[in-house]
Phi, psi and omega in degrees: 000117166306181190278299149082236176248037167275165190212129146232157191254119157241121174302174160062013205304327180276349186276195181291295177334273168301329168268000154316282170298342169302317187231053161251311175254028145263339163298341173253037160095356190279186158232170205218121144260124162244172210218125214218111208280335194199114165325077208222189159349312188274302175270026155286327202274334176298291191289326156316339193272290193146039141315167151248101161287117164266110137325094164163165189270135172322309180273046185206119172293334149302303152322259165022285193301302186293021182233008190264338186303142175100315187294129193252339177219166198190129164261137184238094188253087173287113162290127203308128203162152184283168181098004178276335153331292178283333188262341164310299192299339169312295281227299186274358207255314182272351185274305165287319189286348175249354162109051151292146171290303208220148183226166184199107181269114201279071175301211161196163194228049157236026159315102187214149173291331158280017189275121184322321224268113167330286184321294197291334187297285174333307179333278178296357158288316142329289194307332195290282176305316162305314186313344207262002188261199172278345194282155168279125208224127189237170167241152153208128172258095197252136177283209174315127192278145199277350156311304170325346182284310201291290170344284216265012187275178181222115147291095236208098168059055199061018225208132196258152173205132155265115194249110208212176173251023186264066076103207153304349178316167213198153176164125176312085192297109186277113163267183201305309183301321178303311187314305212281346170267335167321300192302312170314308237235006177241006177272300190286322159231061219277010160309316200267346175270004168332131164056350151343138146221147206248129152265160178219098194236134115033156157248000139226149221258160177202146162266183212265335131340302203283319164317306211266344182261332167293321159326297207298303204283006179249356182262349189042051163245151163323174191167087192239167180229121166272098178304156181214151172317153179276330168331284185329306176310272190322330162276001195259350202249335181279296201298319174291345143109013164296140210286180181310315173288335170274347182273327180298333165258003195259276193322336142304323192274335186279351124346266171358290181315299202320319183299322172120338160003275179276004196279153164113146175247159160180166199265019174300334186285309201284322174310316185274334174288298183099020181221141168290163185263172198267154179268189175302303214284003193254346171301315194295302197314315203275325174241048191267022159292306189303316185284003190281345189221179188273138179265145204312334172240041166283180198280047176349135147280139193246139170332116148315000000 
């Protein structure tokens, strides 16, 4: 098979992750299925690239099936949400029945067999059950992604302030774009990762100190970080009406954080990529529209 007459299939296609990579290998020629939750703005904007856009749900084994022919690699994206179990086994089952060659699973990397978070247990079950199929198979494990500053920040009288349960705790932050070249460039050549798993970090680990001071200085406002109780997180992530499964895992993974979880570097990005990832200040530099208002979920102070 030429280069070509590849097909790739990207779940999540609309997300940071998945529309990265979608339109990484349609600049270099390829061709893409994305694979898409809904017909809206964004995957409009996919098919104007030269997608093939697919319309359908993880959890619906007919879909699934009917989006897979032809497709020689497949990127796999679940979003914290119930249901990764049954949309894995859709997802590999229908993946072996059209011969896909190779896939690259979008793990996390508080994936564990003992891991509190429902979501990260699924995780390493998942990883399990694909290692267990014909397909060639890689995991990424990404720590907190550097996107997460914009969500949780709060912009307040001039002033930035992250309010979070992670203690002290440390960790290198990633964005989206380094992952999606990562994800390309293991699509493109997934022989040599079989059964790999990958972490995927930042190029220096920082606690939410260290963070809140690169924030400050390239944006040049104060810029603090409160640490809060995991209660606290929760309840304020419950009162913005975010579902269950996700506060059960986000309230387990700051365990985690606190614990070393997520700490640590390593060269997977720039090795598998060929390019080093971006630091905070060059995320922030690169996204300093996302700090101008406060992100949806931050952590309110509550009146003294």
């Amino acid at each position: 098979m030429s280069e070509n007459d590849r097909l790739f299939l990207i779940t999540g296609a609309t997300g940071k992750t998945g529309g990265g990579a979608t339109r990484l290998l349609l600049e270099r020629g390829h061709r893409v299925r994305a694979l898409v939750h809904r017909n809206d703005e964004r995957s409009q904007q996919l098919a104007a690239a030269g997608a093939e856009v697919v319309v359908a749900d993880l959890h619906d084994l007919d879909a699934v099936t009917a989006a897979m022919p032809g497709v020689t690699s497949a990127y796999f994206c679940h979003p914290i949400r119930d249901g990764l179990v049954e949309a894995t086994a859709y997802f590999a089952q229908a993946a072996t029945d059209a011969g896909v060659h190779s896939v690259v699973n979008m793990s996390q990397i508080s994936a564990r067999a003992d891991a509190g978070s429902h979501a990260a247990q699924q995780h390493w079950l998942c990883e399990r059950l694909l290692d267990r199929t014909s397909l060639l198979t890689v995991h990424l494990r990404p720590t907190f992604f550097a996107e997460w500053l914009t969500m949780w920040w709060e912009r307040r009288n001039g002033e930035g302030y992250l309010r979070l349960p992670f203690g002290e705790g440390r960790h290198a932050p990633i964005a989206a774009a380094d992952q999606a070249r990562v994800i390309a460039a293991l699509l493109l050549d997934p022989e040599r990762h079989d059964r790999a798993i990958y972490t995927l970090h930042g190029p220096a680990e920082l606690d939410h100190h260290d963070i809140a001071h690169a924030i400050a200085a390239t944006l040049g406002i104060p810029v603090h970080y409160e640490p809060i109780g995991i209660e606290e997180f929760a309840s304020a992530m419950t009162t913005r009406g975010l579902p269950t499964h996700l506060v059960q895992h986000l309230s387990n993974v700051a365990v985690d954080y606190r614990n070393g979880i997520f700490a640590g570097t390593s060269d997977v990005v720039a090795q598998i990529s060929g390019q080093p990832p971006v630091s905070v200040a060059q995320f922030v530099l690169e996204n300093q529209g996302a700090f101008d208002t406060s992100g949806p979920n931050f952590v309110p102070r509550h009146p003294q």
